[in-house]
Every structure is written in structure tokens, then in C-alpha cells.
C-alpha positions in Angstrom: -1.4 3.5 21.3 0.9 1.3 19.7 -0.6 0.2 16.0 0.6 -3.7 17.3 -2.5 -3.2 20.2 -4.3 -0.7 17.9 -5.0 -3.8 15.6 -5.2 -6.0 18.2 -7.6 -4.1 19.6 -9.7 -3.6 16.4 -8.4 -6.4 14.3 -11.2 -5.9 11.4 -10.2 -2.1 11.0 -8.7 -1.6 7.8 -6.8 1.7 8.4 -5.2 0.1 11.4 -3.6 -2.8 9.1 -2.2 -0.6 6.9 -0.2 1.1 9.6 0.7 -1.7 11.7 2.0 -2.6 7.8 3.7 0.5 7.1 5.4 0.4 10.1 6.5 -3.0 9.7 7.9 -2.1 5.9 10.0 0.6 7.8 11.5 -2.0 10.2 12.6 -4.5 7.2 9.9 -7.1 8.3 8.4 -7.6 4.9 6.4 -10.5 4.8 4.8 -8.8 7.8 4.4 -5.6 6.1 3.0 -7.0 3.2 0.4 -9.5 4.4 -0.6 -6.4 6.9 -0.9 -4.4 3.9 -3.2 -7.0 1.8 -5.4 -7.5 4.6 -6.1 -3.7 4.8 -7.2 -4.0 1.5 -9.6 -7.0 1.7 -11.1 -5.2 4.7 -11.9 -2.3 3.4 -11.8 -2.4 -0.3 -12.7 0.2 -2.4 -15.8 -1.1 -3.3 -17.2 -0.5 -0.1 -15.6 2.6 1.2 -14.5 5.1 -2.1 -12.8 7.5 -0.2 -11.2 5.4 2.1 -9.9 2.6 0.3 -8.5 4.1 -2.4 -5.8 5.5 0.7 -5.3 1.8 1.8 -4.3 0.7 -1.8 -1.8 3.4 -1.5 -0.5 2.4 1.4 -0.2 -0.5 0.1 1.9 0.4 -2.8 4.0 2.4 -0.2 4.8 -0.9 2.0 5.3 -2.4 -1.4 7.9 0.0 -2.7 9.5 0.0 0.5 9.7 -3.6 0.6 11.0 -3.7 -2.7 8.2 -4.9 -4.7 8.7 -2.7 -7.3 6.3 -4.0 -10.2 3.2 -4.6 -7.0 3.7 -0.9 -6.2 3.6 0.5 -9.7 0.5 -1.9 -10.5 -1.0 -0.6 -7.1 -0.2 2.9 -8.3 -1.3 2.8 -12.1 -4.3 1.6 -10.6 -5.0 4.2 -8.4 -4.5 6.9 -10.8 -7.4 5.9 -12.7 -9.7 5.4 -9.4 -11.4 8.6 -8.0 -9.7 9.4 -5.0 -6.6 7.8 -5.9 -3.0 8.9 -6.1 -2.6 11.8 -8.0 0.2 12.2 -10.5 1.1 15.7 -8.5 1.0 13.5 -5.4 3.7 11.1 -7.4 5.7 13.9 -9.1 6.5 15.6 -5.8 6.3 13.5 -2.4 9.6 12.3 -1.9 8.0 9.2 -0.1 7.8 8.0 -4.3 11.6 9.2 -4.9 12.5 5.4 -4.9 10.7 4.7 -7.9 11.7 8.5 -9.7 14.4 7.1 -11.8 12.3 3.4 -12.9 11.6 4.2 -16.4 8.0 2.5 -15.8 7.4 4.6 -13.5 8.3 7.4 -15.6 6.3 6.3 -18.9 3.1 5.9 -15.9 3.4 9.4 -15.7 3.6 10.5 -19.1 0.3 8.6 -19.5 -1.6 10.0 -16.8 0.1 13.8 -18.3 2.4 14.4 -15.7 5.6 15.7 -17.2 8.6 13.4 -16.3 
């Protein structure tokens, strides 16, 4: 099923928003993407689900980073390195989804502080 439906469908599923979001970030339509990927969030935060919305704040940071939003995504992701889980600093030293932000130098110095090796 298409995630447009999908959410459509469900519109107060969390998951779903990020995707629809996601998927909107890899078509260029930001503004989409990004209020997709908020609403995620304030459905299900981490408060009320820790295993799952940890994974919609990084989706988050991934429709952030693909959008552009370069200090959102590393605030999304220095935040979820310090939330159990969260992003992992393996997770950022080695998915290529993150290769966009390898050469910041923020994003570097995040890693040194969480003891990933740059």
C-alpha cells in the first residue's frame, strides 16, 4: 500500500508519518517531508513508546539531513545518542545513509564525544 493511503488510512500512526515523510524528503518536497516528519514525532514521542520513538526521531534527522537541515539533523542526532535506543555512534560511523554529514566537522566533534573515532 502506498504510505500516501497508508497514512490516510491511519492518519494518527506515527511510523506511517515518518515514511510518508521520508519518502517525500527523497522526492525534494521538503516542507512536506518535514512537517510529516514532526508529526511522527508528536504522535508517538518517546515518552510514550521508548523503543519506538527513539526510531521516529531518527527518521526524523534522516528527512532533515536530506532536506538539508543540517544543524536540525545533528541536534536530532546528538540527542538520540544519549537516549536508550537511539542512534548508535557505530550506526553513524558506518551507514552510508549519514555520509552527507561525514565530512561536517560538527558532526565529526559529535562523534568524538560520544567515543566514536572520527
Amino acid at each position: 500500500m502506498p504510505a500516501f493511503f497508508a497514512v490516510r488510512e491511519s492518519p494518527d500512526d506515527g511510523p506511517r508519518h515518518a515514511l510518508l515523510g521520508l519518502i517525500y524528503a527523497g522526492l525534494g518536497r521538503c516542507d512536506e517531508a518535514v512537517a510529516e516528519g514532526k508529526r511522527a514525532v508528536e504522535l508517538l514521542p518517546e515518552a510514550k513508546d521508548a523503543f519506538d520513538g527513539p526510531i521516529l526521531v531518527i527518521s526524523r534527522a534522516r528527512i532533515s539531513m536530506m532536506c538539508g537541515d543540517m544543524d536540525t539533523a545533528l541536534a536530532l542526532l546528538d540527542r538520540s545518542l544519549q537516549t536508550p535506543s537511539g542512534v548508535t555512534i557505530h550506526e553513524l560511523r558506518l551507514d552510508p545513509i549519514w555520509d552527507s554529514l561525514r565530512n561536517d566537522a560538527r558532526f565529526q566533534r559529535m562523534l568524538s564525544k560520544f567515543g566514536g573515532k572520527s
